[in-house]
C-alpha distance (Angstrom), angle and dihedral (degrees) to the residues before:
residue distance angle dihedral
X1 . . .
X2 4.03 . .
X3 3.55 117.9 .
X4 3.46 120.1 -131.4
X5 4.05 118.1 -123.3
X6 3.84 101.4 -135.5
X7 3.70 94.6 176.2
X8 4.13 86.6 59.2
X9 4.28 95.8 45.9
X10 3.91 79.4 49.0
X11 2.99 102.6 62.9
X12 3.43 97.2 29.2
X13 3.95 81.6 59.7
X14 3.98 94.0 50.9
X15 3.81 86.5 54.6
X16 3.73 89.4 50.6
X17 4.09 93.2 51.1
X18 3.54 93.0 38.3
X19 3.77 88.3 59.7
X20 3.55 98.3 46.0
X21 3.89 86.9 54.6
X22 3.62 93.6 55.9
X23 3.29 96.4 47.0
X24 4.14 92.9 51.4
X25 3.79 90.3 46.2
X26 3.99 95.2 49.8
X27 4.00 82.2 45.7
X28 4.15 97.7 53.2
X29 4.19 89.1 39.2
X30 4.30 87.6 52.8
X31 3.78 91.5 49.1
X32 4.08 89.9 41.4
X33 3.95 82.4 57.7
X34 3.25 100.0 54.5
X35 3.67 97.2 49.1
X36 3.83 88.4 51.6
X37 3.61 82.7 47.9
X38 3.96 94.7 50.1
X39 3.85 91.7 47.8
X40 3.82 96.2 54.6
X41 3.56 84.8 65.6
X42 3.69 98.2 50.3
X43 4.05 120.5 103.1
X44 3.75 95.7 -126.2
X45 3.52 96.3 50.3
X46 3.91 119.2 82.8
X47 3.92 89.8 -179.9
X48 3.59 118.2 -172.3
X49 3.73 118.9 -131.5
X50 3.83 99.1 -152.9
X51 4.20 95.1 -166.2
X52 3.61 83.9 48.8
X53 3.70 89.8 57.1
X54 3.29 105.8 39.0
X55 3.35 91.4 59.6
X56 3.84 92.6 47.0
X57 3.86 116.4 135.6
X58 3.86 122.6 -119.0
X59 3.49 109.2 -101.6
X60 4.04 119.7 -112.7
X61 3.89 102.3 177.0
X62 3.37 119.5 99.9
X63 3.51 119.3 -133.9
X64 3.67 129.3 -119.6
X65 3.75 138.9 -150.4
X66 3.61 140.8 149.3
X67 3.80 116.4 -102.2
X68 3.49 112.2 -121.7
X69 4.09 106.6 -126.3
X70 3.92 130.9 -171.7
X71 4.34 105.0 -114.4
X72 3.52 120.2 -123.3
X73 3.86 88.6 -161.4
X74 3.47 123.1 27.8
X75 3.61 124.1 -145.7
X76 3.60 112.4 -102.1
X77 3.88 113.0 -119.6
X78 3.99 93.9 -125.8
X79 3.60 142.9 -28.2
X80 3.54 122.6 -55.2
X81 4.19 111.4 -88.6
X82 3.83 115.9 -116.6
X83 4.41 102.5 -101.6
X84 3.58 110.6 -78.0
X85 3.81 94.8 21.3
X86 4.15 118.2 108.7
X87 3.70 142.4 -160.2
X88 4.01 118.8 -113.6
X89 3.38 113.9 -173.1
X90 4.08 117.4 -168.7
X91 3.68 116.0 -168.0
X92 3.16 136.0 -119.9
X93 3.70 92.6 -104.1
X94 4.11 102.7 29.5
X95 3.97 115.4 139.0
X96 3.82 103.7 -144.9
X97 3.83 83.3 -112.8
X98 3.83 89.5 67.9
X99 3.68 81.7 37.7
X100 3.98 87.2 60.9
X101 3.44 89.0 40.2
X102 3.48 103.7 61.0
X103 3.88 92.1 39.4
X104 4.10 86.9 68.0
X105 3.59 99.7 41.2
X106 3.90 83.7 52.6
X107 3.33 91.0 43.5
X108 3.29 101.9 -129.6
X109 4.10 89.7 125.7
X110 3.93 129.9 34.9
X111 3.78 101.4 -149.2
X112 4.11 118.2 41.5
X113 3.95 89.5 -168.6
X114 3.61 101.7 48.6
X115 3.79 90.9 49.3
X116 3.34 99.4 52.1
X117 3.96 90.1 52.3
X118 3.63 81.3 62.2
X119 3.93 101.1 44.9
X120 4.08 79.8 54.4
X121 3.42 101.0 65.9
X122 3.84 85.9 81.3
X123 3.60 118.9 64.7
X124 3.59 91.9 -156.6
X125 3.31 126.2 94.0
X126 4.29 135.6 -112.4
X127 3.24 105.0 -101.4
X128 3.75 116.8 -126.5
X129 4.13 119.5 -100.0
X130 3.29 142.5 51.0
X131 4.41 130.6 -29.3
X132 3.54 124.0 -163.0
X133 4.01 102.5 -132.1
X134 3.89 151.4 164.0
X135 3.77 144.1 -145.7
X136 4.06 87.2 -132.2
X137 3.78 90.3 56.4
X138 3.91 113.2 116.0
X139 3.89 115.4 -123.9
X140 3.58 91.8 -103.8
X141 3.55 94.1 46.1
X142 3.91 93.4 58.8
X143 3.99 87.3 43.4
X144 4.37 81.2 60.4
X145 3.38 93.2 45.3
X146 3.91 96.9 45.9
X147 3.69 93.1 51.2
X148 4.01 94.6 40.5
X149 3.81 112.6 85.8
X150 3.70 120.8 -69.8
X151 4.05 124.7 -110.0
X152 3.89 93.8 -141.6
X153 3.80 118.3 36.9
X154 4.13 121.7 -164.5
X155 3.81 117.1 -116.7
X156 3.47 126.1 -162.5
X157 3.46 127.7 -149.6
X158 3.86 130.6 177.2
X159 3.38 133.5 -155.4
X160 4.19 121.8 -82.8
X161 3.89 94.6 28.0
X162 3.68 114.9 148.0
X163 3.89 115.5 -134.7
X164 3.93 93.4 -103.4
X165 3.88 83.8 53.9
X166 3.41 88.0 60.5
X167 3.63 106.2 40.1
X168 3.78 80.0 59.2
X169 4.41 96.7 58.9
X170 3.99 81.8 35.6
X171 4.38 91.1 58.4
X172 3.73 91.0 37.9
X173 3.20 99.9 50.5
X174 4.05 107.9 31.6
X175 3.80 85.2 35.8
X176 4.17 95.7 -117.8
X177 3.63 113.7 -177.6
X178 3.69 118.6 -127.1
X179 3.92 90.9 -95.4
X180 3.95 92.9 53.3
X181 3.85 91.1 44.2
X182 3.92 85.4 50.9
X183 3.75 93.7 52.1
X184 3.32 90.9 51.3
X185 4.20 93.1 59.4
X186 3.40 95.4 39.2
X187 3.70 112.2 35.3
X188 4.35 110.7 9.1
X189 3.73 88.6 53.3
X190 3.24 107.0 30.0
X191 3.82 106.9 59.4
X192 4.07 97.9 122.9
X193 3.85 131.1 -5.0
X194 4.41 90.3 -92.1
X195 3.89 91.5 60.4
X196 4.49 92.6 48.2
X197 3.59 84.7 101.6
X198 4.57 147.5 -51.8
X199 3.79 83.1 78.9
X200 3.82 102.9 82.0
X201 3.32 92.1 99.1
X202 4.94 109.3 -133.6
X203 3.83 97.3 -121.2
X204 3.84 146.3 143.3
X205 3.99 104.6 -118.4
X206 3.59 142.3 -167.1
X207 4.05 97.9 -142.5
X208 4.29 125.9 -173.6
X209 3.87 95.3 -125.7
X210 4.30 82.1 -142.9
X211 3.86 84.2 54.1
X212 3.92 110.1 132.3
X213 4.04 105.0 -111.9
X214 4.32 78.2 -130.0
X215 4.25 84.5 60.3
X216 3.46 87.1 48.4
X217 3.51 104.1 55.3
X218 3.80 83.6 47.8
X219 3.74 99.1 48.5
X220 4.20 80.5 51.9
X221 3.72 97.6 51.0
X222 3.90 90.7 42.1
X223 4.10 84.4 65.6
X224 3.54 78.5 46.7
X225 3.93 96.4 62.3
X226 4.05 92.4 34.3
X227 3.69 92.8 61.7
X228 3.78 107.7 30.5
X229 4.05 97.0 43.2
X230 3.65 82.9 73.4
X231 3.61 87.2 67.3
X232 3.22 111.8 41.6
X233 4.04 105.9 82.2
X234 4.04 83.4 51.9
X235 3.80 93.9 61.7
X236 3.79 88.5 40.7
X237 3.98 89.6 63.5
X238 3.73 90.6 54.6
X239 3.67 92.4 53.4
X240 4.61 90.3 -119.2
X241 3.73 111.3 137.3
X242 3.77 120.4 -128.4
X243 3.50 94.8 -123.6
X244 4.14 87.8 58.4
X245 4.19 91.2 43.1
X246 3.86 94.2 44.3
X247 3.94 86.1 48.0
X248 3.48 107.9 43.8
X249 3.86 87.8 46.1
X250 3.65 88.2 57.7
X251 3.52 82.4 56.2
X252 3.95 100.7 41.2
X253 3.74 83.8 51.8
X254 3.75 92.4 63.2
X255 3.71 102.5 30.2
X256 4.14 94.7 57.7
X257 3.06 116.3 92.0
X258 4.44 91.1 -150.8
X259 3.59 124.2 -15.2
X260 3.46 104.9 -92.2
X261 4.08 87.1 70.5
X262 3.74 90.6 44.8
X263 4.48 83.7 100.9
X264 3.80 98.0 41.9
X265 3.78 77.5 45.2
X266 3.90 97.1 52.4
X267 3.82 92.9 34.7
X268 4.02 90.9 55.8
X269 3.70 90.5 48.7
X270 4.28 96.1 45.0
X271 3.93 84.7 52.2
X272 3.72 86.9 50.2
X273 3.63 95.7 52.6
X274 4.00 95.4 36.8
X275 3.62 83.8 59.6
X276 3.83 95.4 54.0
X277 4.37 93.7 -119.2
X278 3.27 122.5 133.2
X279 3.93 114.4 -95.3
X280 3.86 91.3 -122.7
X281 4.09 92.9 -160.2
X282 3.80 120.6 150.5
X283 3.55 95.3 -144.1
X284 3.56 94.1 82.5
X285 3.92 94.9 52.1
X286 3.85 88.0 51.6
X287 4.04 85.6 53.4
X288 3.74 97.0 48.9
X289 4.22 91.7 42.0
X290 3.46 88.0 48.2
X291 4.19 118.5 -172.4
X292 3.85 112.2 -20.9
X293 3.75 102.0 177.9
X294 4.51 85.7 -69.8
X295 3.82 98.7 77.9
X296 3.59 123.8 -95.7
X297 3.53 102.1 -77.8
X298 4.11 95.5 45.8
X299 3.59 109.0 144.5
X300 3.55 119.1 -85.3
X301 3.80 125.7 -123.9
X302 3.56 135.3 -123.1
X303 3.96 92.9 -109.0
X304 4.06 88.8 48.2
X305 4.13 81.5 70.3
X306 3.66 87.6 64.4
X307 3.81 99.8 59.7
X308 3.68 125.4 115.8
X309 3.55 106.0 -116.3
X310 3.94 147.8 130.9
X311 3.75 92.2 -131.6
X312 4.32 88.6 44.1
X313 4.37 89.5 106.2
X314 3.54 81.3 179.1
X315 3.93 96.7 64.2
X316 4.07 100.2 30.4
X317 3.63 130.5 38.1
X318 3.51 127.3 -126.2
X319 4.11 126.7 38.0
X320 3.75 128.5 -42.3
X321 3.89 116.2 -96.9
X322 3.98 94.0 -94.4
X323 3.69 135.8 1.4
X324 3.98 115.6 -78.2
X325 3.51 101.7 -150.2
X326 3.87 150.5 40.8
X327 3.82 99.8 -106.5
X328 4.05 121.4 -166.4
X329 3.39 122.6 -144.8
X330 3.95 105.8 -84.7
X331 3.75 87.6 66.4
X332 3.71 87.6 54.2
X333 3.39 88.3 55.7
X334 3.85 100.3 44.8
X335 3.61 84.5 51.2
X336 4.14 92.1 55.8
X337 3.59 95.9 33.5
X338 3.55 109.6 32.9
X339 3.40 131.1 175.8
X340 4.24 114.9 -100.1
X341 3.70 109.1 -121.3
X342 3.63 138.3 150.7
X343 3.33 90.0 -143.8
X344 3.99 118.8 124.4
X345 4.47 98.6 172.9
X346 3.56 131.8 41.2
X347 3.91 138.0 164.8
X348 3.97 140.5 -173.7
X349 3.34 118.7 -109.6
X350 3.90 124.5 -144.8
X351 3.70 84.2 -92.2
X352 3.79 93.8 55.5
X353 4.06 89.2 -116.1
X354 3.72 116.3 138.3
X355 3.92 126.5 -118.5
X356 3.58 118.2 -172.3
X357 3.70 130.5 -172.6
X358 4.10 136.1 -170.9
X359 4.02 95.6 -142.2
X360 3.95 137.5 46.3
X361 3.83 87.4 -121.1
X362 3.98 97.2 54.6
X363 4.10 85.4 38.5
X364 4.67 84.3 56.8
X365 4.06 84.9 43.9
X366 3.48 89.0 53.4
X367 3.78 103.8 51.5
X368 4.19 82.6 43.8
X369 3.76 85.9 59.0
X370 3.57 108.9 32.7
X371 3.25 100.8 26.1
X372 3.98 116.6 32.6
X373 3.99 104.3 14.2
C-alpha cells in the first residue's frame, strides 16, 4: 500500500490557503479604492488628498481684495421725481389689501374699500417694486399705474454668488440685453484686480430698471463698503490683512455647509494655513473651472485636483489670487472669530452636518462612516 506524505499535502495545503487569502485581501483593498475614488467626486465631500498636499507648492501670488471704505457721499437710490410726483414701493409680499391700505394712510386715495373693488377686477397680481405716483391721480389712474410695470424692480442676492451668477438675477430681472449683461462682466466689474470679485455686496435691493449696469455695480459695491468698513479696524488689531479676511470668507461662504459651521469652518482652514498646508478646498477648483454645462458649483473630479492653477489649493499653498465668491457678513465673522479646534479635515455628510477630524487617518474613517457605510 502507498503511504501518504502528510507533511507534503500540508504544505501543499498552506500554499493553497495562503493564496486564496491574498487574493481576497487584494479583492476588498480594489473595491475600498474605488469607493474612495467615487467619494472624491461627490459634492458633499471636500476630501483631502494628503500626497497631493504634501507636496503642495508655497504660494507666491499675492492676493487681492477691495478695501472696504466708509462713503462720504452715498449714491442716491434713483433720480430725483418730477415735483408733485412720489415713490410707492409694494413689497415683495404685499396683498393688494395692504396695497389699499397703505394708499389711504398715505393719502394718496380717500376710500380703502372702494379701491380695492377696483384693484379686483384683475386677477393678477401687483407686481412687486417701485410706481411712480401722485396725490392728483384719479382712482383709476393709480389702478393703471399699479398694474403697469414698475420703475424699480427688487433683486435678490444671496450670499457666495460669483459675479456671473449675478449678472444672470441682474438680466432677468432688470431685463439687460445680452450686450448690457456683457458690459457688466467685462468692463463694470472688472476695472482693477480688487473689484474681480468678494465685493458685490449679497443683498435685497430696490434697483431703477433704466439704471446703467456701471451704476449698478457701484450701488452693489457701495453695500459693500457700508457693511465691511465696520470690520476692518478689528482685523487690523489681530495683525490679518483684508485681502486674506475678504478671501477666505469668500471661501468660508462656499465651503459651509449652513452658517452655524461657517467658524469651525474658518478655524479649520486658519490652522491649515498657520501650518503652511495647502487649504485643499474644492471651492476654488469650481471657481477656476467655471460653468461647464453642470452649474458653477458642480462637483469637481478627482483629475480637476491635478490642474495647474493659482486657484488649484490642492497643488499650491496659500490663498487663491482674489476672493471667489460674494460672502455676507457671518462668514466675515467666522473668519475673525473663528471657532478653536484642533481639527485639520472635515467633510459634509448627506445631512449637510459637519465632521471634523485632527489626523488624515480619522479624516479616511470618517468618509468610511459618514460617507460610504
Amino acid at each position: 500500500m502507498m503511504k501518504i506524505n502528510f507533511k507534503k499535502w500540508l504544505f501543499v495545503f498552506l500554499i493553497i490557503i495562503g493564496i486564496l487569502l491574498l487574493f481576497f485581501a487584494f479583492k476588498n483593498n480594489s473595491k475600498t479604492q474605488i469607493e474612495n475614488q467615487n467619494i472624491l467626486e461627490k459634492k458633499e465631500s471636500p476630501v483631502v488628498n494628503e500626497e497631493l498636499i504634501k507636496n503642495a507648492l508655497d504660494q507666491k501670488i499675492e492676493t487681492k481684495a477691495l478695501v472696504p471704505k466708509k462713503e462720504e457721499k452715498k449714491l442716491i437710490e434713483e433720480d430725483p421725481l418730477p415735483e408733485g410726483t412720489d415713490r410707492f414701493v409694494v413689497q415683495v409680499d404685499a396683498t393688494k389689501d395692504l396695497i389699499a391700505e397703505n394708499l389711504f394712510s398715505a393719502g394718496y386715495i380717500t376710500n380703502k374699500e372702494s379701491f380695492l373693488l377696483l384693484l379686483n377686477k384683475k386677477q393678477e397680481q401687483v407686481l412687486p417694486g417701485a410706481y411712480k405716483i401722485s396725490k392728483q391721480m384719479k382712482e383709476n389712474d393709480l389702478v393703471r399705474i399699479l398694474y403697469s410695470k414698475p420703475y424699480m424692480k427688487w433683486v435678490f442676492l444671496k450670499p457666495g454668488l460669483r459675479k456671473e451668477e449675478i449678472a444672470e438675477i441682474l438680466s432677468t430681472t432688470l431685463g439687460w440685453d445680452k450686450n448690457k449683461k456683457e458690459k457688466w462682466l467685462t468692463k463694470d466689474t472688472t476695472v482693477a484686480p480688487e473689484y474681480f470679485e468678494g465685493v458685490y455686496y449679497p443683498d435685497t435691493y430696490l434697483i431703477p430698471v433704466l439704471d446703467e449696469s456701471e451704476i449698478v455695480a457701484k450701488r452693489l459695491v457701495s453695500k459693500f463698503n457700508e457693511k465691511f468698513a465696520g470690520y476692518l479696524p478689528l482685523f487690523t488689531e489681530k495683525n490679518i490683512k483684508w485681502a486674506r479676511a475678504l478671501t477666505l470668507a469668500s471661501i468660508v461662504q462656499r465651503e459651509a455647509s449652513n452658517t452655524k459651521d461657517m467658524p469651525l469652518i474658518a478655524g479649520i482652514l486658519w490652522n491649515r494655513l498657520n501650518a503652511n498646508m495647502a487649504l485643499g478646498v474644492d471651492a476654488t477648483l469650481q471657481y477656476q473651472r467655471g460653468d461647464k454645462g453642470d452649474g458653477w458649483w458642480a462637483p469637481i473630479k478627482a483629475s480637476e485636483k491635478l490642474i495647474d492653477s493659482p486657484f488649484n489649493t490642492y497643488k499650491n499653498k496659500g490663498l487663491p489670487p482674489h476672493p471667489i465668491s460674494n460672502p455676507g457678513v457671518s462668514a466675515i465673522e467666522a473668519v475673525l472669530y473663528p471657532e478653536k479646534t484642533d481639527c485639520l479635515y472635515y467633510i459634509h455628510d448627506k445631512t449637510k452636518t459637519t465632521h471634523c477630524s485632527k489626523t488624515y487617518e480619522e479624516h479616511i474613517e470618517n468618509i468610511q462612516k459618514y460617507l460610504i457605510n
